[in-house]
C-alpha positions in Angstrom: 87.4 95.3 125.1 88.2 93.1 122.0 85.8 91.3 120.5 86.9 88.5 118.2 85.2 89.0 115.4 86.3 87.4 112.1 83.0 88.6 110.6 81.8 87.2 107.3 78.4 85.8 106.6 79.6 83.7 103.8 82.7 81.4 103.7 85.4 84.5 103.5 86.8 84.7 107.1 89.8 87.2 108.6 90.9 87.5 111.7 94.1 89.2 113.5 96.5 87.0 114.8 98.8 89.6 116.5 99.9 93.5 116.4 103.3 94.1 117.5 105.2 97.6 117.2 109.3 97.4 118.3 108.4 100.3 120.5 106.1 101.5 123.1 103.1 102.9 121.3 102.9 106.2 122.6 100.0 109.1 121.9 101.1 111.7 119.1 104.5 109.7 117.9 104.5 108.1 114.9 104.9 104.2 115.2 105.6 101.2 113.1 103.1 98.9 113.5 102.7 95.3 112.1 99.5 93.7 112.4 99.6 89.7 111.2 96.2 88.0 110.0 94.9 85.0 109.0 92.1 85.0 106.1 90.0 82.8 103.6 88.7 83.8 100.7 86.4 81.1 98.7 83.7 83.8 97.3 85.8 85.3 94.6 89.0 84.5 92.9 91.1 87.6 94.5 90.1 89.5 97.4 92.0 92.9 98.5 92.9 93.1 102.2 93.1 96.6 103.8 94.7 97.9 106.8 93.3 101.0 108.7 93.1 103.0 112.2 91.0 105.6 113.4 93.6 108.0 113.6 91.4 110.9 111.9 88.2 110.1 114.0 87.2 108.0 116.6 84.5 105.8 114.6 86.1 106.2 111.3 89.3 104.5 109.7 91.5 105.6 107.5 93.0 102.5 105.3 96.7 103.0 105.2 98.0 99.8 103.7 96.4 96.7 101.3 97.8 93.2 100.2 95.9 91.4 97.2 95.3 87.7 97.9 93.7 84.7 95.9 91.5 82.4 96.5 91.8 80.2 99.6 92.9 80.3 103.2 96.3 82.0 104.2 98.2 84.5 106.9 100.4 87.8 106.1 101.6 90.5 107.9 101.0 94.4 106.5 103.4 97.0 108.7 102.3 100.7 108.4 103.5 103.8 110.3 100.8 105.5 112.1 100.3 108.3 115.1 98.2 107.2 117.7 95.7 109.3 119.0 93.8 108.2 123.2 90.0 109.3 122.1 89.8 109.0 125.9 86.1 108.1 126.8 84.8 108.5 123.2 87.1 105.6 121.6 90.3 103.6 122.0 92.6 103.3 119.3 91.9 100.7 117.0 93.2 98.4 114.1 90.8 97.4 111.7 91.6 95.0 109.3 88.9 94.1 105.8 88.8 91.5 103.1 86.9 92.6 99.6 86.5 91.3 96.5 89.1 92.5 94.1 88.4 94.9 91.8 85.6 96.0 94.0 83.2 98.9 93.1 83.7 102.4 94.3 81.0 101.7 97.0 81.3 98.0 98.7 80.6 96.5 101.7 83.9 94.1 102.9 83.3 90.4 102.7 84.8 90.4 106.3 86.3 92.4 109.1 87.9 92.5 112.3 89.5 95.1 114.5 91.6 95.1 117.8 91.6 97.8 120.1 95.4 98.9 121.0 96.6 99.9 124.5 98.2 103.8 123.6 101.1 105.2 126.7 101.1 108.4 127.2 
């Protein structure tokens, strides 16, 4: 189930717009994925956007790609080649998607989030 989440407490906002892949996404082949977005930034003067699945562990993600960004509302697209993995009943395979201040700390908390679970073929 996706929940549309666009979380931010503040004014910084991002959200996923679409995930597309030109092939079926399949369990254990490696797949181009593009996942498009839509963000605002307005608590900092640039922001770092990271892309990541849980393709290590079923509540973890590994970030695989990032975009810097300033200030102020905008959409993108990152693309990153990943191996799907079907947690079965413990997860579903998942695109998660963070804005942070940029540079940030080596411990920070993302000014906002989202994530979309994606349907994996066998």
């Amino acid at each position: 189930m996706f929940v549309p989440s666009a979380i931010g407490n503040g004014p910084d906002k991002i959200k996923i717009t679409f995930v597309n892949s030109p092939e079926q996404i399949t369990r254990g082949v490696e797949t181009e994925i593009t996942v498009g977005f839509e963000y605002t930034l307005e608590s900092a003067d640039e922001g770092e956007i990271n892309l990541g699945f849980n393709t290590e562990k079923p509540n973890a993600f590994k970030m695989v790609e990032s975009l810097i960004v300033q200030r102020g509302n905008g959409t993108a697209e990152l693309k990153a080649k990943v191996i799907p993995v079907d947690w079965g009943q413990r997860a579903r395979f998942t695109v998660l998607i963070n804005l942070s201040k940029h540079p940030h700390e080596a411990r920070w908390k993302p000014l906002a989030s989202d994530r979309k679970e994606i349907p994996v073929g066998q």
